[in-house]
C-alpha positions as CSV (number, residue, x, y, z in Angstrom):
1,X,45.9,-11.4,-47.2
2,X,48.3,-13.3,-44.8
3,X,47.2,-16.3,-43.4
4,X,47.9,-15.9,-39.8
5,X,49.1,-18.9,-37.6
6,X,49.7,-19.3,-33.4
7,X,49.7,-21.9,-31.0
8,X,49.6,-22.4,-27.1
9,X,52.6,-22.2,-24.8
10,X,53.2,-26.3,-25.2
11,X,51.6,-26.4,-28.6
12,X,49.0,-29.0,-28.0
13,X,46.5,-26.2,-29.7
14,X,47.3,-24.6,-32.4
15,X,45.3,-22.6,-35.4
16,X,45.1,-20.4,-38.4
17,X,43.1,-17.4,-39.1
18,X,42.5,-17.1,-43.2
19,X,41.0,-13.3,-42.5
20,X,42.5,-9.9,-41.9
21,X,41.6,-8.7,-38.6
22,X,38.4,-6.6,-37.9
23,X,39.7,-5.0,-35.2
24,X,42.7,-4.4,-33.1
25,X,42.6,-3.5,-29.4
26,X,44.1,-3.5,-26.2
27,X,41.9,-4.2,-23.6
28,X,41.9,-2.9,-19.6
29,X,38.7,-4.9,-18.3
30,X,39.2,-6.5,-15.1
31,X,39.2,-9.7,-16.5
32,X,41.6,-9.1,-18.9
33,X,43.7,-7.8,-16.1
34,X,43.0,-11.3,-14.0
35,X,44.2,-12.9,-17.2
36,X,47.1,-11.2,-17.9
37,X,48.5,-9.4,-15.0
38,X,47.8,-6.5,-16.9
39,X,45.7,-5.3,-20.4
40,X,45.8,-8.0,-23.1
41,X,46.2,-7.2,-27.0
42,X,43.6,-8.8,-28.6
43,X,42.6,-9.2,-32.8
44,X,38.7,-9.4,-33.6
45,X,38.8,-12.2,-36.3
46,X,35.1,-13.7,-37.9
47,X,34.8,-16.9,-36.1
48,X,34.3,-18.9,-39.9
49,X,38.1,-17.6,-40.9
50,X,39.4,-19.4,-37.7
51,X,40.4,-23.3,-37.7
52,X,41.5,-24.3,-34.2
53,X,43.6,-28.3,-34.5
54,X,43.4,-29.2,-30.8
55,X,41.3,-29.9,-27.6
56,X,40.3,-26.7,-25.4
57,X,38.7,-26.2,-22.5
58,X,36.3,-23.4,-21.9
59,X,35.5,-21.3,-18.9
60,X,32.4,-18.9,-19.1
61,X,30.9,-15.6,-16.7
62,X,29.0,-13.1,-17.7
63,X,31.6,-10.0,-18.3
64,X,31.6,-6.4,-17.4
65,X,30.1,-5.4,-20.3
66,X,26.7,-7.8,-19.4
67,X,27.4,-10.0,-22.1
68,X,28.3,-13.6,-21.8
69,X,31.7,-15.0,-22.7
70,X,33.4,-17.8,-23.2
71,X,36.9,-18.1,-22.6
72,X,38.8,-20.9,-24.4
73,X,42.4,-21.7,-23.5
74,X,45.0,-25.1,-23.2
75,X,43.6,-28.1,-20.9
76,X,47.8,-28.9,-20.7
77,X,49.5,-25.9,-20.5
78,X,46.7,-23.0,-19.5
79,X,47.2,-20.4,-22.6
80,X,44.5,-18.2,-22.6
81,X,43.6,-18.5,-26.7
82,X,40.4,-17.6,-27.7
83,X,37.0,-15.5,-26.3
84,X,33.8,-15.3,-27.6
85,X,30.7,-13.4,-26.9
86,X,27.0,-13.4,-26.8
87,X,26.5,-10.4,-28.6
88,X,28.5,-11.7,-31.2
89,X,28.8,-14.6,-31.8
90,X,29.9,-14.2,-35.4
91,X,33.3,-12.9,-34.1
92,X,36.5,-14.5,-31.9
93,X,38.8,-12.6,-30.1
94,X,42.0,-14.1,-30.2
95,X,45.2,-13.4,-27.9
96,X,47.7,-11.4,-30.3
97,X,50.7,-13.1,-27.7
98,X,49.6,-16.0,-29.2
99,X,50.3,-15.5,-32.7
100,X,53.4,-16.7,-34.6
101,X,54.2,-13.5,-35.5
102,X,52.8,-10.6,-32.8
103,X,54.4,-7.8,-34.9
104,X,52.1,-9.0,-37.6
105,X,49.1,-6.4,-36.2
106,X,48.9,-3.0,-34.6
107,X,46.3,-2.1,-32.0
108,X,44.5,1.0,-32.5
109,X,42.6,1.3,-29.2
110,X,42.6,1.0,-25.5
111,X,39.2,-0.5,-24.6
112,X,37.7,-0.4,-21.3
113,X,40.4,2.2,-20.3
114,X,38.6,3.2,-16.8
115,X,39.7,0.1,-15.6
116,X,43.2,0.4,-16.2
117,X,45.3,0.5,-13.3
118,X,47.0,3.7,-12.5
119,X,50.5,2.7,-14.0
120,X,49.1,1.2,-16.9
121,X,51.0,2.4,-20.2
122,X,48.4,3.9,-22.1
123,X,49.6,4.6,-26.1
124,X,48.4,8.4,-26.5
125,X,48.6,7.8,-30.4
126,X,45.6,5.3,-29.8
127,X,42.2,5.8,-29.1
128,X,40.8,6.0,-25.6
129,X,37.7,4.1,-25.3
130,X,36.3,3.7,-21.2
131,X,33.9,1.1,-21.3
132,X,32.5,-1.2,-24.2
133,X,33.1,-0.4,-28.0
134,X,30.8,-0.5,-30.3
135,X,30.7,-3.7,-32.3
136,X,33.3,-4.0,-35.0
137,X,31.8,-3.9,-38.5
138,X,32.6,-6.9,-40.9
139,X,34.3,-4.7,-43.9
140,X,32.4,-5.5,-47.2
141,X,33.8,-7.9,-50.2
142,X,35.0,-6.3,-52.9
């Protein structure tokens, strides 16, 4: 397993992930899109595996999807970092453009794909999912 590092945009925050990712996923939602200016690629890590070294601010509404979320990102510079849900709490979503090394994971899905703008570039090789998926599964220790 490789450790996995990132930062913000000044580097005020930064952190390391000591899990493989539980999921992959680029994701269409509106908010997303209001984050972004488009979909954002985004790693499901368990929330335990992840050390953050630096203050955040947080900014919460409840999503599409009915759950409530709580977006973490930069008080200095504004990077978007972190996300994390009501319905699962156990997991963070983290902003793969954050990460030291972005080549480092591969989506595998499109999530909430009937909100994707008309031009959005939407991987054929990757599943299609148009709303909320199901909840990643924590994969068991060997």
């Amino acid at each position: 397993m490789e450790i996995k590092q990132g930062s913000c945009l000044c580097g005020a925050v930064k952190y390391q992930i000591s899990a493989e990712p539980i999921a992959t996923r680029i994701c269409w939602c509106r908010d997303c899109q209001h984050l972004a200016a488009n979909g954002t690629v985004n790693i499901v890590v368990p929330s335990i595996n992840l050390d953050i070294d630096g203050k955040l601010n947080v900014f919460a509404k409840t999503a599409d999807s009915g759950n409530f979320i709580e977006r973490r990102f930069c008080p200095d510079c504004g990077t978007h970092l972190f996300a994390n849900s009501s319905a699962r709490p156990q997991f963070t979503v983290v902003r793969v453009g954050t990460l030291e090394n972005p080549s480092s994971v591969k989506p595998t899905a499109n999530i909430w794909t009937s909100s994707a703008p008309v031009w959005a570039c939407l991987n054929p090789e990757l599943e299609q999912i148009p709303h909320q998926p199901t909840a990643p599964q924590v994969p068991p220790k060997n």
